[in-house]
FIZA-219245 format. One line per 8 residues: number of its first residue (from 1); for each residue x, y, z of C-alpha. Coordinates in nm, 2 decimals, decimal comma, always signed. Example, Ala and Ser with C-alpha at 12.3 -4.5 7.8 and 13.67 -1.06 7.14 Angstrom:
residues 2
1 = +1,23:-0,45:+0,78 ~ +1,37:-0,11:+0,71
//
This chain:
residues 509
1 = +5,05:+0,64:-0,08 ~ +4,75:+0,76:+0,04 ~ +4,53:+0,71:-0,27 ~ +4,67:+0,37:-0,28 ~ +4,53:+0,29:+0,05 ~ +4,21:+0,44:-0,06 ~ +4,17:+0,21:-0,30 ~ +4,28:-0,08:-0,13
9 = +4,00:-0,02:+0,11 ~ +3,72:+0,05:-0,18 ~ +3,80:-0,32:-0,29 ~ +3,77:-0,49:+0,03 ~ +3,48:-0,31:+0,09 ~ +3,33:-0,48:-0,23 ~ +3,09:-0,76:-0,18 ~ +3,23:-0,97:-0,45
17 = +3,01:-1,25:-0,41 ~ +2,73:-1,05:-0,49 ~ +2,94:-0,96:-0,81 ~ +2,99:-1,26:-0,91 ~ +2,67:-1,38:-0,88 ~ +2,49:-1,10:-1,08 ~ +2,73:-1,15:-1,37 ~ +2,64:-1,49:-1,38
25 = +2,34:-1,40:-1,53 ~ +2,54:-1,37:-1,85 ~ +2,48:-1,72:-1,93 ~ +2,13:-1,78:-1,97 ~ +2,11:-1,46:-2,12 ~ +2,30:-1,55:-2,39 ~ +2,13:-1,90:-2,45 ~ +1,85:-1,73:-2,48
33 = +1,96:-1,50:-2,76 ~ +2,07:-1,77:-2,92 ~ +1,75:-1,96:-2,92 ~ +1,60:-1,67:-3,03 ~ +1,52:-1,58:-3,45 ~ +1,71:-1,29:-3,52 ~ +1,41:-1,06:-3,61 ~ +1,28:-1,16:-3,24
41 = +1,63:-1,09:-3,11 ~ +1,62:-0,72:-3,29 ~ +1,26:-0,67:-3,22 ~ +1,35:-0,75:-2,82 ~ +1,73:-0,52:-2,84 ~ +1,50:-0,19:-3,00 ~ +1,23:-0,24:-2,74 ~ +1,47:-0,23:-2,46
49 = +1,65:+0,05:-2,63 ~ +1,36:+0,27:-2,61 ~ +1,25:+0,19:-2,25 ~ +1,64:+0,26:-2,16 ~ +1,65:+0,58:-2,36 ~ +1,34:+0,69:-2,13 ~ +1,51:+0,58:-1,81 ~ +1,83:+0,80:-1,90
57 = +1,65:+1,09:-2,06 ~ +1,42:+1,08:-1,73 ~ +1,73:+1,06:-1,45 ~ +1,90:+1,35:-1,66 ~ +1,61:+1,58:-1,69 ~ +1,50:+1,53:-1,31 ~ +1,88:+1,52:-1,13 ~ +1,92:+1,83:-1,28
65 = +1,59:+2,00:-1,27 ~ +1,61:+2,05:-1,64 ~ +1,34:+2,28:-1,79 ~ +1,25:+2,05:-2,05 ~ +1,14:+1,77:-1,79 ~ +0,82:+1,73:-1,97 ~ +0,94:+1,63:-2,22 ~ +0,94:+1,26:-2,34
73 = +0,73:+1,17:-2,00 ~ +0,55:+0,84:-1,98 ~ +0,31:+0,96:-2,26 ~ +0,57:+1,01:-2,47 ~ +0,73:+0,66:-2,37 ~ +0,33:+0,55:-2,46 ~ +0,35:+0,67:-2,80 ~ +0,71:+0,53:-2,85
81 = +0,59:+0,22:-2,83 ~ +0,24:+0,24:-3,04 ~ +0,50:+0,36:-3,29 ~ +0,74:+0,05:-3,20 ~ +0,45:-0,18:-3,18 ~ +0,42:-0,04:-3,59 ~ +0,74:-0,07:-3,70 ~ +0,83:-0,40:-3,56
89 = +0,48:-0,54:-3,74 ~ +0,55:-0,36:-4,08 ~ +0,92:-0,50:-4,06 ~ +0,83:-0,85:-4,02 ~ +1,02:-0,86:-3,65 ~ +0,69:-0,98:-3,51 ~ +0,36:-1,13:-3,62 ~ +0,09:-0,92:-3,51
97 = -0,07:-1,12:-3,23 ~ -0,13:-1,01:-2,87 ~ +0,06:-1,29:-2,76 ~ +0,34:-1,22:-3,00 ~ +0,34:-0,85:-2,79 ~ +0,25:-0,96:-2,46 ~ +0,54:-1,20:-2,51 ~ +0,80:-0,96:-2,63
105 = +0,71:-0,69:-2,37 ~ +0,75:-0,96:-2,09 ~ +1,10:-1,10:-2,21 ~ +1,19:-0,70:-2,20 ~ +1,07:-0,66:-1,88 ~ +1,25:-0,96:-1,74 ~ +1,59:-0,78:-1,87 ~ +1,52:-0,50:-1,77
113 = +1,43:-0,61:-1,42 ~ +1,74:-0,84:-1,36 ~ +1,97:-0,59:-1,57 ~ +1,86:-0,24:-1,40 ~ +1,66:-0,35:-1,05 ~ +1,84:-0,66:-0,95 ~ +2,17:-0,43:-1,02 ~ +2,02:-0,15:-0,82
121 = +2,00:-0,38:-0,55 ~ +2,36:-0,46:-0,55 ~ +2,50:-0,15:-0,56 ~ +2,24:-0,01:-0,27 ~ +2,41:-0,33:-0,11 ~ +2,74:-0,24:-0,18 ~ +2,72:+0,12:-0,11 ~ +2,55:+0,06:+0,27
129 = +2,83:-0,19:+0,30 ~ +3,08:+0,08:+0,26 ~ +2,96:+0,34:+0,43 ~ +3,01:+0,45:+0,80 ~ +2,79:+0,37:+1,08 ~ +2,51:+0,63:+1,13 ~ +2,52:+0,86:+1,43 ~ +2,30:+0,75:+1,75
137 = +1,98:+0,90:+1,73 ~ +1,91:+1,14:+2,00 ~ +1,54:+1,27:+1,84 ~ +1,25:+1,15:+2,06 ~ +1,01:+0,93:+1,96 ~ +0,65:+0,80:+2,01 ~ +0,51:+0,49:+1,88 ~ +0,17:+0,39:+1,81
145 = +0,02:+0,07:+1,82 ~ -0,31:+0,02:+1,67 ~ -0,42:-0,34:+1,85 ~ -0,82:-0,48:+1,71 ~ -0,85:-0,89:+1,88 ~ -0,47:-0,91:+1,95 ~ -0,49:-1,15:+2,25 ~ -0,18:-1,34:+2,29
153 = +0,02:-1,11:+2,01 ~ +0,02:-0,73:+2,22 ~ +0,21:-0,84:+2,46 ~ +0,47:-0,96:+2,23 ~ +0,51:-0,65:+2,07 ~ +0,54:-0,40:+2,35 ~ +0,82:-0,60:+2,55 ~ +0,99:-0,61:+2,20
161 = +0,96:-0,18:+2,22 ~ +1,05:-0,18:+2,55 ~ +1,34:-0,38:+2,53 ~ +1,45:-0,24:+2,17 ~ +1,79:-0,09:+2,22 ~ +1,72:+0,32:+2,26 ~ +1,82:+0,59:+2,48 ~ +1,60:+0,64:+2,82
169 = +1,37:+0,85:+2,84 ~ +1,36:+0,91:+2,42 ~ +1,04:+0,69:+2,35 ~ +0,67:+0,70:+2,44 ~ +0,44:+0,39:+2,35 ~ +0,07:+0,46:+2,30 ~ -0,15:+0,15:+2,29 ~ -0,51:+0,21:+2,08
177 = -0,76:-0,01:+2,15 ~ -0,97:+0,01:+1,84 ~ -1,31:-0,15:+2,04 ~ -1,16:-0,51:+2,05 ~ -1,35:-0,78:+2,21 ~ -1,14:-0,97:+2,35 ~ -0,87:-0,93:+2,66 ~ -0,65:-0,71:+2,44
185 = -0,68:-0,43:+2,59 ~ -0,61:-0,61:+2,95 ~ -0,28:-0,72:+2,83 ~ -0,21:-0,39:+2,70 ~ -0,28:-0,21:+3,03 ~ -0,05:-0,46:+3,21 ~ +0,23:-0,27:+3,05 ~ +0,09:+0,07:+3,14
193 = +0,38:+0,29:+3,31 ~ +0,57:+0,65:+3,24 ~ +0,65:+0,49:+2,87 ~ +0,36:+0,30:+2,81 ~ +0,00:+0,48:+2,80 ~ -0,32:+0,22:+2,68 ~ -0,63:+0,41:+2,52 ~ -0,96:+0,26:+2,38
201 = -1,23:+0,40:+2,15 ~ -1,50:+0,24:+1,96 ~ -1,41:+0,02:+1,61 ~ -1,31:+0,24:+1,37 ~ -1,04:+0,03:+1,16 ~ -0,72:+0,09:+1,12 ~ -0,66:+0,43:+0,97 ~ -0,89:+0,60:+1,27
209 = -0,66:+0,40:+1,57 ~ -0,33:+0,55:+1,40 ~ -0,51:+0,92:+1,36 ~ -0,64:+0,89:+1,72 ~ -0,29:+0,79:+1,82 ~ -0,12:+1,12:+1,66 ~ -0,33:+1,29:+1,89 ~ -0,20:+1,19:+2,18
217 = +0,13:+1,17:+2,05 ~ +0,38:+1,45:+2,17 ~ +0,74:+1,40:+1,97 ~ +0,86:+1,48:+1,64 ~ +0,93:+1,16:+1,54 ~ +0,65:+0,90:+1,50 ~ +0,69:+0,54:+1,45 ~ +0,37:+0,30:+1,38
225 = +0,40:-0,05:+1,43 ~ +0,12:-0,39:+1,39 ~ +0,01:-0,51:+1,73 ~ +0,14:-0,86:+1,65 ~ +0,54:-0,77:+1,48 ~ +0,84:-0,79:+1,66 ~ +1,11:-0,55:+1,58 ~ +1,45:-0,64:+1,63
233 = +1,65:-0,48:+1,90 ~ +1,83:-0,18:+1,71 ~ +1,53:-0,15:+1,46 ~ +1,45:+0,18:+1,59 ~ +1,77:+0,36:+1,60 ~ +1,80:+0,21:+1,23 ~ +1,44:+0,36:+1,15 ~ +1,49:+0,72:+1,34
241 = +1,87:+0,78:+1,17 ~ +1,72:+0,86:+0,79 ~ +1,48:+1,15:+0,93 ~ +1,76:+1,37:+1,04 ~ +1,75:+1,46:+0,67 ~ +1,47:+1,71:+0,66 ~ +1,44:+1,58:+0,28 ~ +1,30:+1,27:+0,38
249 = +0,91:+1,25:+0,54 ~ +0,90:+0,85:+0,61 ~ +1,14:+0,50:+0,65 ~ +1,05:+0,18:+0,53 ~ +1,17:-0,08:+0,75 ~ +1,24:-0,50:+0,61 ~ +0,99:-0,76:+0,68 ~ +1,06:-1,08:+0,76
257 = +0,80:-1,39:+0,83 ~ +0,93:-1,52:+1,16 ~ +0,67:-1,88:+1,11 ~ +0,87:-2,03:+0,80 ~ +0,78:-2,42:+0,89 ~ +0,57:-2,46:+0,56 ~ +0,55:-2,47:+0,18 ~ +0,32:-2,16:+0,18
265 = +0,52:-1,97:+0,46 ~ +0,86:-2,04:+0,31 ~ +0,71:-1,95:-0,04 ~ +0,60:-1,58:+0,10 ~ +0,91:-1,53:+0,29 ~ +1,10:-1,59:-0,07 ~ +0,86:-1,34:-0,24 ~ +0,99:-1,10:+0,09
273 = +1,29:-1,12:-0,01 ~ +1,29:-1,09:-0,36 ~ +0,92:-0,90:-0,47 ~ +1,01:-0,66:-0,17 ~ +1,30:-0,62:+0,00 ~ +1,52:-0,61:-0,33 ~ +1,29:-0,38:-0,50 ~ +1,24:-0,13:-0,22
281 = +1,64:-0,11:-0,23 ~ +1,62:-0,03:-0,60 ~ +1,36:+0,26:-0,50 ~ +1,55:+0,38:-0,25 ~ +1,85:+0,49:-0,45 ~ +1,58:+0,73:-0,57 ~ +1,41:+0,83:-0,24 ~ +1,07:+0,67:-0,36
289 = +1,03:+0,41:-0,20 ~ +0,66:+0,33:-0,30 ~ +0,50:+0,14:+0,03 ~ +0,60:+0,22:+0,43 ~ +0,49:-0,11:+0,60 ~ +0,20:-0,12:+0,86 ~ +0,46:-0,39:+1,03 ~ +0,67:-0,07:+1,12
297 = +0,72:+0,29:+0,96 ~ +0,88:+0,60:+1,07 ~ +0,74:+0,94:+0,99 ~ +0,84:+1,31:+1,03 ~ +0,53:+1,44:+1,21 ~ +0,53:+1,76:+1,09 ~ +0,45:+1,56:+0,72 ~ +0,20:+1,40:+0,85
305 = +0,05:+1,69:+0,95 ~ +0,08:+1,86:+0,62 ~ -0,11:+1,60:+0,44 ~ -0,37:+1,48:+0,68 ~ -0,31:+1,17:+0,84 ~ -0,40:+0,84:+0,76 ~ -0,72:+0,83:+0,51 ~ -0,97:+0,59:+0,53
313 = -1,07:+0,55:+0,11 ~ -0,84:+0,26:+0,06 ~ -0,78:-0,09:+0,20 ~ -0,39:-0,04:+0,24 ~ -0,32:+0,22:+0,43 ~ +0,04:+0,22:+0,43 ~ +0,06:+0,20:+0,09 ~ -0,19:+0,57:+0,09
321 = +0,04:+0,71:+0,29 ~ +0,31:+0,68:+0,13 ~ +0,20:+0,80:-0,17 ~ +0,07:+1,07:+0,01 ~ +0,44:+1,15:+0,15 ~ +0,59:+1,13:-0,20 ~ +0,31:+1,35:-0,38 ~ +0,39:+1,62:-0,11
329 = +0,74:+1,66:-0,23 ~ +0,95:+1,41:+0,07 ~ +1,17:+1,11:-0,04 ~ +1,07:+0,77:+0,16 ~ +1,39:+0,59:+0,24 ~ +1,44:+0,20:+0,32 ~ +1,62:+0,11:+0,59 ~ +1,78:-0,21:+0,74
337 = +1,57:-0,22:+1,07 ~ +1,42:-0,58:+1,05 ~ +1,05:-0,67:+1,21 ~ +0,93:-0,99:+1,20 ~ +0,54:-1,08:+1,17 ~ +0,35:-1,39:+1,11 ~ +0,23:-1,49:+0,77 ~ -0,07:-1,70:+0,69
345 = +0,01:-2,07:+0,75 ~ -0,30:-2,19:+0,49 ~ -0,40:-2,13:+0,16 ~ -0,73:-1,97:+0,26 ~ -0,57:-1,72:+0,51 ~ -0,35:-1,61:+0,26 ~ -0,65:-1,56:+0,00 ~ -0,79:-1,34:+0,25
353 = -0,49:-1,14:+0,36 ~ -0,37:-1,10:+0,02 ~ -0,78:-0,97:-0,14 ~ -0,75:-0,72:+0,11 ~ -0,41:-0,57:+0,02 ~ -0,45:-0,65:-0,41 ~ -0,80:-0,47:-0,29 ~ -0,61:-0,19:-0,15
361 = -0,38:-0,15:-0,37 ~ -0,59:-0,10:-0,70 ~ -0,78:+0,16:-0,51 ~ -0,48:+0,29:-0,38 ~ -0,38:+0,40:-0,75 ~ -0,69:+0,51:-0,87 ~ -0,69:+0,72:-0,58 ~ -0,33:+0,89:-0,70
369 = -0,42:+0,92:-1,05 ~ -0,36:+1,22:-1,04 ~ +0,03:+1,15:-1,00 ~ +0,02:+1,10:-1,39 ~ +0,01:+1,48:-1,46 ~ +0,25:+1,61:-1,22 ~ +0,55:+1,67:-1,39 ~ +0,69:+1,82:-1,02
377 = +0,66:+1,50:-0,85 ~ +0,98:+1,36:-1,05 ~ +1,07:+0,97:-1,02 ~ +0,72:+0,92:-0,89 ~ +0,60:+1,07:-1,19 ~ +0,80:+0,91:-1,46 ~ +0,97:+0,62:-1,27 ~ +0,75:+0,42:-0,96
385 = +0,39:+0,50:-1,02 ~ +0,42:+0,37:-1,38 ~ +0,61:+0,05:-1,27 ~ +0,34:+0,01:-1,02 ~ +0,06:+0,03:-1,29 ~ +0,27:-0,25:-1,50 ~ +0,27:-0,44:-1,22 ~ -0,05:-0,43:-1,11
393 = -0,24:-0,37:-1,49 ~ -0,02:-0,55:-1,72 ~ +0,21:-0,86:-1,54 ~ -0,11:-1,04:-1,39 ~ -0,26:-1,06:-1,71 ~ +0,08:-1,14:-1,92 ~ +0,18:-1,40:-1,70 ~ -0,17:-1,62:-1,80
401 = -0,14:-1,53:-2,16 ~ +0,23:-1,66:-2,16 ~ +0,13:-1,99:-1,96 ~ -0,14:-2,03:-2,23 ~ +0,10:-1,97:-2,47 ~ +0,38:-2,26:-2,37 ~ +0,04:-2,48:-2,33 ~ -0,03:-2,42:-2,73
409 = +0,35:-2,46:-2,84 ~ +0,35:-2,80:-2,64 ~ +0,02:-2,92:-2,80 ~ +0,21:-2,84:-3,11 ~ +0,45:-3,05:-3,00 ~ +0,76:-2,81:-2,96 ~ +0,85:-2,98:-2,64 ~ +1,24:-2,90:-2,68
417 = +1,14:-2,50:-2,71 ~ +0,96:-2,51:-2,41 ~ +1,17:-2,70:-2,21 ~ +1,45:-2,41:-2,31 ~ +1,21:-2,15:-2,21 ~ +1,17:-2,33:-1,89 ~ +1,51:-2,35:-1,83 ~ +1,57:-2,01:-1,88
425 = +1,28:-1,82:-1,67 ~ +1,37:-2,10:-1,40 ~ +1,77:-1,98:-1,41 ~ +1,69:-1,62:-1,42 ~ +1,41:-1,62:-1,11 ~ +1,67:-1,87:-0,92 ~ +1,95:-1,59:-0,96 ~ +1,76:-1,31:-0,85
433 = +1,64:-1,48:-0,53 ~ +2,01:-1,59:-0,46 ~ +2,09:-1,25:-0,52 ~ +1,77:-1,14:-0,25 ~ +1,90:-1,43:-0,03 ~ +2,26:-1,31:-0,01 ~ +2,19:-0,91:+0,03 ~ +1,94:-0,98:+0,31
441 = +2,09:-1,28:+0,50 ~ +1,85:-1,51:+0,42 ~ +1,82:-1,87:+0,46 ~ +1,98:-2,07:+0,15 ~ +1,71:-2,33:+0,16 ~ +1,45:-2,08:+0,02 ~ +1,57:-2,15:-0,28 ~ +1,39:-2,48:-0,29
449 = +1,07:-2,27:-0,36 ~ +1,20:-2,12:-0,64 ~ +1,04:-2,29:-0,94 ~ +0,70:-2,23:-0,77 ~ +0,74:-1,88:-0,87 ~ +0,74:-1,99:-1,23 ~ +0,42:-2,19:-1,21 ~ +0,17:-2,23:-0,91
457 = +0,25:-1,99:-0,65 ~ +0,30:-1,69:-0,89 ~ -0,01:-1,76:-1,09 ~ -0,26:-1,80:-0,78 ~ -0,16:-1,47:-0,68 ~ -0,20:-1,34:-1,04 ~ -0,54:-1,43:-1,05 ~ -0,64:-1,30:-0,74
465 = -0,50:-1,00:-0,87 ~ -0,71:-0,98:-1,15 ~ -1,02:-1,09:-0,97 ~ -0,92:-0,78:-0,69 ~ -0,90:-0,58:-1,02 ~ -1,26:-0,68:-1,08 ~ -1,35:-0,61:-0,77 ~ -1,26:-0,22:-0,75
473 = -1,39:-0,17:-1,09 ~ -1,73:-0,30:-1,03 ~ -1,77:-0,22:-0,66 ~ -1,82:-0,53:-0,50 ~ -1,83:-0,56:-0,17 ~ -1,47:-0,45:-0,07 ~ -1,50:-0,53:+0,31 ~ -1,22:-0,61:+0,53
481 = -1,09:-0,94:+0,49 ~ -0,77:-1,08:+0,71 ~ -0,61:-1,42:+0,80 ~ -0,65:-1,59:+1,15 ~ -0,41:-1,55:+1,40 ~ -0,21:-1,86:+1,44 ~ -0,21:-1,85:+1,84 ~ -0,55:-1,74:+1,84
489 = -0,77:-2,05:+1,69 ~ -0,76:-2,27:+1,99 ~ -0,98:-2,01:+2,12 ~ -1,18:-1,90:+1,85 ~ -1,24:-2,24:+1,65 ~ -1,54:-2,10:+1,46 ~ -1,40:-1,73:+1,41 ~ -1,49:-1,66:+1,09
497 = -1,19:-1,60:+0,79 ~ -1,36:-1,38:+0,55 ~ -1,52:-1,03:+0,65 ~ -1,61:-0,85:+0,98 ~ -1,95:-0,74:+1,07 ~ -2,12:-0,42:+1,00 ~ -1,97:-0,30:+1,32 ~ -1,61:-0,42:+1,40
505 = -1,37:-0,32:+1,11 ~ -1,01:-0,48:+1,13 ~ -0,78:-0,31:+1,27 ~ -0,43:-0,48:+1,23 ~ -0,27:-0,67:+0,95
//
C-alpha cells in the first residue's frame, strides 16, 4: 500500500507538460532524417555515436574515480574524429569539403544539444520539482556591492537587500565606492546604519571594489551583487541554502531583464532563458556550473580565500572566478534565486556590453588553459571547458559558413531544400525556447523572437564573437567598454558609450 502511494506521488510530481513538449521534438527529427541521403544519415548516426561514447565512458570513469580516467580524454575524442573525419571521406558518406564537415558537425551538435542538454534541463526541472523545500538558512552573510556612476540605480538595489526576506541580524551590506563621480556614493551613504556600511577608494575597476570589499567583510558566507540588480525577495535564502554543502564553493543565481518593452530587450531576455538559464541547469546536475553572475553570486569565503580573490587579467570577472572555484576542486551550483537587471535598450549598447564580456571571455579561457591537462579536475576537464571552447572557437565560425552555405544551394536554385532546412532549425530552436519558457516561468510571447535566432540576432552576436576573438589574439586595445544606463542619459546626454579614460575603469556591468 505504501509503495503504491509512493508512486502515486512520483507521478504527480511529474511535470508532464514539460514531457510532452520534449518528445515532441520527435517530429522534426524525423523529417529531417528523411530528407537526409542515407550516407549523410550514417555519416551524422556514427558521429554522434562517438561523441556519446565519450560522454558515457567520461561519467563512468569520473563517478567512480576509475583509475583509467585518462583514458579516452578530449584528446582522445580529438583523434576519434580525425579518424572519423577519414573514414567517412574514404566511404563516400561525405564529400570532403569544409562545409561538408562544418555542416555535419553542426547538425550533430544540434542533436546533441536538444537530445542530452535540453533533456538535462528537464529532468533538473523535474527533480527540484520533487524535492522538499530546503531548510531556512541560519549562516550569516555579508554582501558586497561594487557601485562606479550608479546614480539613480544604488538605491534601488540596497532597499531590495534590505527588504529581501532574511533572518535579523544575519546580513551585513558593504557599499564600495570605486571613485565614482557622480552622487553615488551620497545615495549610498543615505542608507548607512548597523547593516549598511558605505566605503570609497580610488577607481580601480571591478575586480579591486569586490577584493576591497572581502576585507571588510566579517561572515562566512559572501554574496556579491551589481549596483544596479534587484533581487527578488527570497533570492538570498535561495542563494545561501546550496553552501551548507561544504562540497560546493559558489551559487549561480537566474537572470532576468526586468526592461523587456523592445525587439532587442525581448530578444536577450529569450537568449536568458534559453543560452543561459537552461544550460546552467544542465551544468548543474554536474556541479560545474561554468559562470557565477556579477548580477548576484554566493561564495564560501574560506574558497575565496584559498584562491585569491577576484583577478584583474580578464574582462569577465565572474566568469574568472568561477573557473577559479572549479579548478580548486568545489562544484558551483545553480540556484532558483531570481535578480533582475537592465539590458541594453539599443543596438550600440549592446555592442558594447556584449565586446566587453566576448572580450572577457576569450581571455578568460586562455587564461585556464591549463584546465586541458588536468585529468583531476573531472567534468571541467572532459565535459564544460571543451563545450565552452566549441562554443566560443567553433559555433561562431560554423554558423557563417552554414548561412553561406544555404546562400549557394539557393543560387543553385534548391529553394524546396532550403526551405526544409528552414523549417527544421526554426522547429527545433522554437521547442527548446518553449521548453526554456515553461521551466523558468517565462512569458509566452518571447516566442515571437524566435526565428531571429536563426538569422539576424544570432549572427550579429556571432560576428562580434569572432571580431572579440580577433581582438585577444592580436592585442588590441581591450579597454572597458559598457552600455549606458537607461535612467541615467537625461543627465549625461553626451556620456560617451565606448571606453573609459585612462583613469576611471568601469566598475559595474
Amino acid at each position: 500500500m505504501s509503495q503504491g502511494k509512493t508512486l502515486k506521488r512520483r507521478l504527480t510530481s511529474v511535470e508532464w507538460s514539460s514531457l510532452i513538449l520534449f518528445c515532441s521534438a520527435l517530429v522534426p527529427f524525423g523529417l529531417l532524417i528523411r530528407l537526409m541521403q542515407p550516407e549523410t544519415v550514417f555519416a551524422l548516426g556514427t558521429l554522434i555515436g562517438v561523441i556519446t561514447i565519450y560522454g558515457g565512458w567520461s561519467y563512468l570513469v569520473i563517478k567512480f574515480d576509475s583509475p583509467y580516467a585518462t583514458l579516452f580524454s578530449w584528446k582522445g575524442l580529438c583523434v576519434a574524429f580525425v579518424c572519423y573525419g577519414f573514414g567517412v571521406v574514404t566511404l563516400g558518406w561525405v564529400q570532403p569539403s569544409l562545409t561538408s564537415g562544418v555542416y555535419l558537425f553542426a547538425i550533430a551538435l544540434i542533436f546533441l544539444y536538444y537530445w542530452f542538454i535540453a533533456l538535462a534541463a528537464v529532468y533538473h526541472n523535474q527533480r527540484y520539482h520533487s524535492q522538499d523545500a530546503p531548510p531556512e538558512p541560519s549562516a550569516s552573510i555579508s554582501i558586497i556591492v561594487p557601485a562606479y556612476n550608479e546614480e539613480g540605480y544604488i538605491q534601488r538595489t540596497i532597499t531590495a537587500l534590505l527588504d529581501a526576506d532574511y533572518p535579523d541580524g544575519k546580513r551585513e551590506i558593504i557599499v564600495i565606492d570605486d571613485g565614482s563621480t557622480d552622487n553615488t556614493c551620497a545615495e549610498a551613504r543615505a542608507f548607512e546604519s548597523e547593516t549598511v556600511s558605505v566605503v570609497t577608494k580610488d577607481n580601480g575597476g571591478k575586480y579591486s571594489a569586490l577584493n576591497y570589499g572581502l576585507l571588510f567583510a566579517s561572515n562566512e558566507i559572501i554574496l556579491t551583487v551589481d549596483a544596479d540588480s534587484v533581487p527578488e525577495k527570497d533570492a538570498l535564502k535561495q542563494m545561501v541554502a546550496p553552501l551548507s554543502d561544504q562540497s560546493v564553493g559558489a551559487v549561480a543565481s537566474t537572470v532576468t531583464i526586468w526592461n523587456r518593452g523592445s525587439l532587442l530587450t525581448g530578444c536577450q531576455q529569450l537568449e536568458y532563458t534559453i543560452g543561459v538559464n537552461v544550460y546552467r541547469r544542465m551544468l548543474d546536475l554536474f556541479g560545474i556550473v561554468m559562470v557565477v553572475p556579477g548580477c548576484l553570486g554566493a561564495y564560501r569565503r574560506d574558497v575565496l580565500d584559498e584562491i585569491q580573490g577576484f583577478d584583474p587579467q580578464t574582462l569577465t570577472e565572474d566568469f574568472d572566478i568561477t573557473v577559479k572555484v572549479l579548478r580548486a576542486g568545489y562544484e558551483v551550483r545553480s540556484s532558483e534565486a531570481r535578480v533582475y537587471t537592465e539590458a541594453p535598450d539599443s543596438l550600440r549598447d549592446l555592442y558594447n556590453q556584449r565586446l566587453r564580456w566576448y572580450r572577457g571571455n576569450y581571455m578568460t579561457i586562455f587564461k585556464h588553459r591549463g584546465v586541458l591537462s588536468e585529468p583531476t579536475t573531472g567534468f571541467l576537464y572532459r565535459f564544460a571547458f571543451p563545450l565552452r571552447l566549441v562554443e566560443l572557437l567553433f559555433l561562431p565560425f560554423a554558423s557563417w559558413v552554414i548561412l553561406g552555405l544555404i546562400v549557394k544551394i539557393l543560387l543553385s536554385g534548391f529553394v524546396i531544400q532550403v526551405v526544409s532546412l528552414f523549417i527544421f532549425f526554426l522547429s527545433i530552436i522554437f521547442l527548446i525556447a518553449a521548453l526554456g519558457v515553461y521551466i523558468e516561468g517565462e512569458d509566452w510571447r518571447l516566442l515571437w523572437y524566435t526565428p531571429l535566432f536563426l538569422v539576424g540576432y544570432k549572427h550579429f552576436h556571432d560576428a562580434l564573437l569572432l571580431k572579440s576573438l580577433a581582438d585577444v589574439l592580436l592585442g588590441r586595445n581591450l579597454s572597458w567598454t559598457r552600455a549606458t544606463r537607461i535612467e541615467q542619459r537625461s543627465n549625461q546626454p553626451t556620456q560617451s558609450n565606448q571606453v573609459e579614460s585612462d583613469a576611471e575603469v568601469e566598475t559595474a556591468d
